[in-house]
N, C-alpha and C positions, 0 to 999 in steps of 0.2 A: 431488501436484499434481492438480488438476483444473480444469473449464474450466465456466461458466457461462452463459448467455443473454445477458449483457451485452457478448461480446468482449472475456474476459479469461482468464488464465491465473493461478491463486490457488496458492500456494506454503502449506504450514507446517512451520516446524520448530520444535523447540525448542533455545535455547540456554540457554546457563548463567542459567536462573532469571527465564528467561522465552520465551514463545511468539512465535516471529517469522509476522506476517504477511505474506507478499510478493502483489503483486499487479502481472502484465504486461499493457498491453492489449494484443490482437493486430487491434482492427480496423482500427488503421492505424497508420503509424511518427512517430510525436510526433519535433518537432527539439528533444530535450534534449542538451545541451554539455555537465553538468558535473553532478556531485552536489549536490543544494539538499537544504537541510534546512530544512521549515516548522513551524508549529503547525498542529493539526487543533481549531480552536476550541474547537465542538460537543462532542466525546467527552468523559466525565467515566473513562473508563477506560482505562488502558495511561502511557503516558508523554504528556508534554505535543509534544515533538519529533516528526515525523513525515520519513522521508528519503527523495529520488528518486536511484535507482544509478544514475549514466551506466554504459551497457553498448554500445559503439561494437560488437561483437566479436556482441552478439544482436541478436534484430527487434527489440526496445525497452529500453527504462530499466523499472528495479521501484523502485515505490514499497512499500517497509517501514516496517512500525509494528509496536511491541512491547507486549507485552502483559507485568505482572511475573507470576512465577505466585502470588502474594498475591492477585492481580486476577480468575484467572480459574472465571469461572462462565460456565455456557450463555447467562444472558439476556448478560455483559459480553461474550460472546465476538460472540453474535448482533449486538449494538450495536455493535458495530467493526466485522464484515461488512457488515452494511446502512449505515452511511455510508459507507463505503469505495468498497462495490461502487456504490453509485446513484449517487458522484462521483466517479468516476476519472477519468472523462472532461474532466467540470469541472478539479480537480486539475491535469492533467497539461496542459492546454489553459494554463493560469493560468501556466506555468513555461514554457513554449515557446516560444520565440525563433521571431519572425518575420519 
């Protein structure tokens, strides 16, 4: 785990045969209820699905996106970081019950 400039907490693991990206923000507590599952338009790499965890139990929900390891290279890795991170905010705003 590590944490970046944008008030976020970035997770990686990998799971059976592919790289899970997680991503918490921590600059403030988004009201997510329930696990959604969206498309991430834009990316041409990983899976078309992208998922938000309800996590009642942490400071926030993580939004996951998978990457297969077929997929993964530096630039494919780079290009799911950098939409990820520049929108999370966007993202998780977009699913938040108001």
């Amino acid at each position: 785990m590590f944490t970046d400039g944008k008030n976020v907490k970035v997770f990686l693991y990998p799971l059976k045969g592919f790289l899970n990206l997680g991503v918490i923000p921590i600059d403030r507590k988004y009201n997510i209820t329930q696990d959604i599952k969206f498309t991430i338009p834009r990316l041409r790499v990983g899976l078309d699905e992208a998922f938000i965890k309800y996590q009642p139990h942490k400071t926030n929900s993580e939004l996951m996106y998978w990457i297969p390891k077929e997929q993964l290279t530096v630039q494919n890795i780079t290009e799911v970081f950098n939409y990820i991170l520049n929108n999370v905010k966007k993202i998780f705003e977009q699913f938040e019950e108001k």
